[in-house]
C-alpha positions in Angstrom: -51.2 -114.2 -40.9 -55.2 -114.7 -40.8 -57.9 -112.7 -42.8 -61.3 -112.9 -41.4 -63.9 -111.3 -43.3 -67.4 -110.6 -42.1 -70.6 -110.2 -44.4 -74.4 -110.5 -44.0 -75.2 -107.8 -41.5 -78.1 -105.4 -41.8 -81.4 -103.9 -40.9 -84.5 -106.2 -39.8 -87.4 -106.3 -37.6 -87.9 -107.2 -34.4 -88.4 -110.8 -34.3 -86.3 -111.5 -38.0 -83.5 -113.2 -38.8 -80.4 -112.9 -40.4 -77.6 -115.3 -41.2 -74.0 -113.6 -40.8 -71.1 -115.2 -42.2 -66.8 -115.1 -41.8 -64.4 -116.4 -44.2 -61.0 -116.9 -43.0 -58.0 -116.9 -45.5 -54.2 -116.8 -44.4 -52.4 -119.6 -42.6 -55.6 -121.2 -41.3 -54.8 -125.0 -40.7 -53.7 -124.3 -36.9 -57.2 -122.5 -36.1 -59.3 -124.8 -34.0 -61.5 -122.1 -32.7 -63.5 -119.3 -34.3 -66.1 -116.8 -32.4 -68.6 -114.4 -32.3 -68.3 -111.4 -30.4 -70.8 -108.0 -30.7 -70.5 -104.7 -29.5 -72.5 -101.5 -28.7 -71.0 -98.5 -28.7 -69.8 -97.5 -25.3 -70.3 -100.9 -24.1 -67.8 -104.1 -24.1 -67.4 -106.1 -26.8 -69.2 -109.7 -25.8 -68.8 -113.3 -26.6 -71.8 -114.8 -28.2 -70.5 -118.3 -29.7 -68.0 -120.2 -30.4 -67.1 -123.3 -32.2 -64.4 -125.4 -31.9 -62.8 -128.4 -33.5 -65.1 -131.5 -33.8 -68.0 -128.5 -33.8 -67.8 -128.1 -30.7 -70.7 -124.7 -29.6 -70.8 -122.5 -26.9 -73.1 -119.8 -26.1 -73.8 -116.8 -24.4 -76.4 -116.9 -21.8 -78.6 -114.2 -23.7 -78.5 -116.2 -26.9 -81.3 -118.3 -25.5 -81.3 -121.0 -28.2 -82.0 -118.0 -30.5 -78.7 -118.4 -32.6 -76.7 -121.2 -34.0 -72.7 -121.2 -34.8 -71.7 -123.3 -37.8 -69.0 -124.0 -39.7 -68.0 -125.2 -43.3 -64.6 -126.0 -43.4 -64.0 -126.1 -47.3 -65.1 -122.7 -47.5 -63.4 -121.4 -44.7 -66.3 -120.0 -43.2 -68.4 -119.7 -40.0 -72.0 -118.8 -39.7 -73.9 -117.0 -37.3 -77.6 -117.7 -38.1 -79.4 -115.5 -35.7 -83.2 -116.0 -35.5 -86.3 -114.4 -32.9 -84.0 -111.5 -33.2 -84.3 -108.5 -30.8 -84.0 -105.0 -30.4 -81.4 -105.3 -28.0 -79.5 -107.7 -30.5 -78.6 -104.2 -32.1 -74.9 -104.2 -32.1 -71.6 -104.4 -34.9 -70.8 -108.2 -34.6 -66.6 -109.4 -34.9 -65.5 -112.5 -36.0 -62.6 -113.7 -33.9 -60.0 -116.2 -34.0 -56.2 -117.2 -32.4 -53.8 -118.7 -34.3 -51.2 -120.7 -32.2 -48.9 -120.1 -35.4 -48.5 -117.0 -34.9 -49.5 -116.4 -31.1 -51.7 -113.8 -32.3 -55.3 -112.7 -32.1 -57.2 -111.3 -35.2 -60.6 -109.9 -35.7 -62.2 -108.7 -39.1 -63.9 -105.4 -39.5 -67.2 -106.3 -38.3 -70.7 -106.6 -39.6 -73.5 -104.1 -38.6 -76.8 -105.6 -36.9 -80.0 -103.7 -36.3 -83.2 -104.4 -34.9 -86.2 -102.1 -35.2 -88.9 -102.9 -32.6 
């Protein structure tokens, strides 16, 4: 199975930044895509990037060229470095993957991101 693990969440001001990361442990090697998703509570949980094998990126539309999705791949790990950051950014953040190993989709616990205007 796959572990992801989020970390670097927290509380900054309107027009901060933040950097969030998600390591991945388990039976990783199939994995050729890991994403971003946030969520407000009593809203949908949203894409915001992706990155793919070859580092590939995509973005959501409201990202704006505010964020960048990264990857280091002998840690395990992708970043979220999240910049011009607004009060509407306020949401708990998921790392997301699918393994074609297991023809599953997993999601770690989520990191909490707030904004104060």
């Amino acid at each position: 199975q796959v572990q992801l693990v989020e970390s670097g969440g927290g509380l900054v001001q309107a027009g901060g930044s933040l950097r969030l990361s998600c390591t991945a442990s388990g039976s990783i090697g199939s994995i050729n895509r890991m994403d971003w998703y946030r969520q407000v509570p009593g809203k949908e949980r949203e894409l915001v990037a992706s990155i793919f094998t070859g580092d590939t990126t995509n973005y959501a539309d409201f990202v704006e060229g505010r964020f960048t999705i990264s990857r280091d791949n002998a840690k395990n790990t992708v970043y979220l470095q999240m910049t011009s950051l607004k009060p509407e950014d306020t949401a708990v953040y998921y790392c997301h993957t699918y393994s074609p190993i297991y023809n599953n989709y997993y999601w770690g616990q989520g990191t909490q991101v707030t904004v104060s205007s």
